[in-house]
NUDO-343366 format. One record per residue (C-alpha): x, y, z; residue number from 1. Coordinates in pm, 1 decimal. Each point is the difference from the previous one (the first is absolute). Layout:
          u          v          w     n
          X          Y          Z   NUM
...
% end
This chain:
          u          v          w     n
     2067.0     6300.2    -2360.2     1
     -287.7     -129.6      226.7     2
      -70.0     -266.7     -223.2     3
      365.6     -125.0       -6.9     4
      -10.5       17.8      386.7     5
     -319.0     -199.1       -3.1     6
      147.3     -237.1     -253.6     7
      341.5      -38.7      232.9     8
     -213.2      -67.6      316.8     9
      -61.1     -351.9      -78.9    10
      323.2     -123.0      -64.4    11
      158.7      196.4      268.9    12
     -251.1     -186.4      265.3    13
       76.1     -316.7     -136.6    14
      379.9       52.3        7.7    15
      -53.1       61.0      343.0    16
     -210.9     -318.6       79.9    17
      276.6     -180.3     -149.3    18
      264.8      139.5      153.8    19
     -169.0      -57.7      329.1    20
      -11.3     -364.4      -56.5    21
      357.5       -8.8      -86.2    22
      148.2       97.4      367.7    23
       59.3     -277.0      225.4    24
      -50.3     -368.3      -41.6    25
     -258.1     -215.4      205.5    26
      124.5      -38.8      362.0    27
      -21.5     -323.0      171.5    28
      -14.4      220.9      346.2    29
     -391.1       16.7       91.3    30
      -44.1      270.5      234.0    31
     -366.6        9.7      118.2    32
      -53.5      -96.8      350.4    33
      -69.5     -368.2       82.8    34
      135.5     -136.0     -328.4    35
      290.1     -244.8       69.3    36
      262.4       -4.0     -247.7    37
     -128.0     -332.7     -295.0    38
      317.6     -143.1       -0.4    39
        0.8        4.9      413.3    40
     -353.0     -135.6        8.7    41
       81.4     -281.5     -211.5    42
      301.2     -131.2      200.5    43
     -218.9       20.0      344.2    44
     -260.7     -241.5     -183.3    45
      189.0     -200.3      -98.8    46
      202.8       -1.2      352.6    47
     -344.1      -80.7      155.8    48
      -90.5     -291.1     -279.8    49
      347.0     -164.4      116.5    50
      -92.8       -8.0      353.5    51
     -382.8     -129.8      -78.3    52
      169.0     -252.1     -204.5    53
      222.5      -77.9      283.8    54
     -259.3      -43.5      194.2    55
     -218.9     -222.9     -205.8    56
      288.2     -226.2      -61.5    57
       71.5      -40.3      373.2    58
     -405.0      -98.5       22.7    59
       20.4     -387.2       91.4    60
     -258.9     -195.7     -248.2    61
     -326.0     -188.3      129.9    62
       91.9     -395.4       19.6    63
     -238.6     -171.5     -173.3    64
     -149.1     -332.8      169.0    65
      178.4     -329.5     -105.8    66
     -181.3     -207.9     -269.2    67
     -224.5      322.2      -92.9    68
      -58.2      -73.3     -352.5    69
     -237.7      216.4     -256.2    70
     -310.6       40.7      125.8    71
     -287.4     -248.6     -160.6    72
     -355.3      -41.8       58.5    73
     -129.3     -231.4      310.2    74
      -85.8     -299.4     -209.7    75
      355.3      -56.8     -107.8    76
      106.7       46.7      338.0    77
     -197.8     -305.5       99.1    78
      234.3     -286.6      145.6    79
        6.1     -289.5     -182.6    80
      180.6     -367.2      -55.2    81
      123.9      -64.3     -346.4    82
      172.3     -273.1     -148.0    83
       69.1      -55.2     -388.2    84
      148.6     -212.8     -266.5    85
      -23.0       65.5     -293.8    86
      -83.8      258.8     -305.9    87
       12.3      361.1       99.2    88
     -347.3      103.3     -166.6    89
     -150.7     -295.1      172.4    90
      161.0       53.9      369.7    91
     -130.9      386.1      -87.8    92
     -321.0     -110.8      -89.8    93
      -55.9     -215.5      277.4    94
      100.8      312.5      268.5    95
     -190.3      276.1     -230.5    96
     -299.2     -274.7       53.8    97
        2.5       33.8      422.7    98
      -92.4      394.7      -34.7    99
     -197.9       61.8     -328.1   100
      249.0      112.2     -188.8   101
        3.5      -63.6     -386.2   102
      366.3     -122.4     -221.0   103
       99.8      170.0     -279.2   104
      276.8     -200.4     -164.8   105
      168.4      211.6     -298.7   106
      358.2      -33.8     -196.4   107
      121.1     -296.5     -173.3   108
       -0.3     -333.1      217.6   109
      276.1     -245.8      -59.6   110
      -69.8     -332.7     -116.4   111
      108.5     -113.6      367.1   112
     -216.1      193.8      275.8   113
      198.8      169.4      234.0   114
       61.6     -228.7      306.3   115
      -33.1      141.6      354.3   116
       19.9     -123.4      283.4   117
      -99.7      173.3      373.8   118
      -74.8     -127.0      348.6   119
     -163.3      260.7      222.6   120
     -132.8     -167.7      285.1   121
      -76.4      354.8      154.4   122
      -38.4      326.4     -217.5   123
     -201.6      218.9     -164.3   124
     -198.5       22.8     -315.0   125
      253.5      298.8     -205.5   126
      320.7     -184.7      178.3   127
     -139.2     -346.2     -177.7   128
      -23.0      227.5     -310.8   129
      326.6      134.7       65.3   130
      119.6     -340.2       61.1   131
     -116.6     -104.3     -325.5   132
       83.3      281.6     -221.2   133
      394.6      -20.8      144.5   134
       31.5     -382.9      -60.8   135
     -115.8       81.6     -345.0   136
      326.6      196.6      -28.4   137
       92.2      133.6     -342.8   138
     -260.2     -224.6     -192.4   139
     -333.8      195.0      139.8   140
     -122.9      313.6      212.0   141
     -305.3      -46.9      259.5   142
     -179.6      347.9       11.3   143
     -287.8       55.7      247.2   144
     -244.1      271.9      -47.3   145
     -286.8       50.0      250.1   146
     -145.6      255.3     -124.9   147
     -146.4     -223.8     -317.5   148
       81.5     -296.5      227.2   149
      193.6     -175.1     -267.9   150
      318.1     -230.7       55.0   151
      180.6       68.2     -334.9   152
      311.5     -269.5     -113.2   153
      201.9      153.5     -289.3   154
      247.5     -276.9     -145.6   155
      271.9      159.6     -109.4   156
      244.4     -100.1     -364.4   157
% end
């Protein structure tokens, strides 16, 4: 009889660890002290990222100076005169020539050079570029890089 106790003893305490589990559900009530309620904390953040957002959006932006363009290095800064007629990889040549820099001429070239045509009496050395590169329209792109101090002109198909 002892040893049918002994046997029943183990499946009686696990009966009752199960049956323990089975009471109540999970409650979405947290009552320790200093715990706020989840779903109660959530809606006060995100009350308080609406009114930082308010805030930022009311923030007026910094104006920027007129004519502040990308900033380049002090050599293409320089003020200069330029006036040309003629083929783009010459004119960009010519103006590469003034500060050292070296041409790089790559795509396809048409049969006809691409004509340009600019009169700067006073500008300077990347607006002459800039000039260049936009008369050159849809034909060819004028890319600076000062960093290899290379004037590149990529003719385009």
């Amino acid at each position: 009889m002892a040893s049918t106790r002994l046997r029943l003893a183990p499946a009686l305490l696990g009966l009752m660890a199960l049956a323990g589990c089975a009471g109540s559900g999970p409650t979405t009530e947290i009552v320790t002290t200093g715990m706020p309620n989840p779903e109660t904390a959530l809606r006060r953040s995100m009350e308080q990222v609406s009114q930082h957002m308010a805030q930022l959006g009311g923030l007026n932006r910094p104006t920027l100076a007129a004519g502040q363009g990308p900033v380049v290095p002090e050599e293409l800064r320089r003020p200069v005169a330029f006036t040309w007629s003629g083929p783009l990889a010459d004119g960009v040549r010519k103006l590469a020539g003034t500060i050292g820099y070296t041409v790089v001429v790559s795509g396809v070239e048409r049969p006809q050079p691409v004509p340009v045509t600019v009169n700067l009496p006073s500008t300077t050395l990347v607006d002459a570029f800039a000039a260049l590169g936009e008369q050159a329209g849809a034909y060819a792109t004028v890319q600076l890089d000062p960093a290899t101090r290379t004037v590149q002109v990529m003719h385009h198909v």
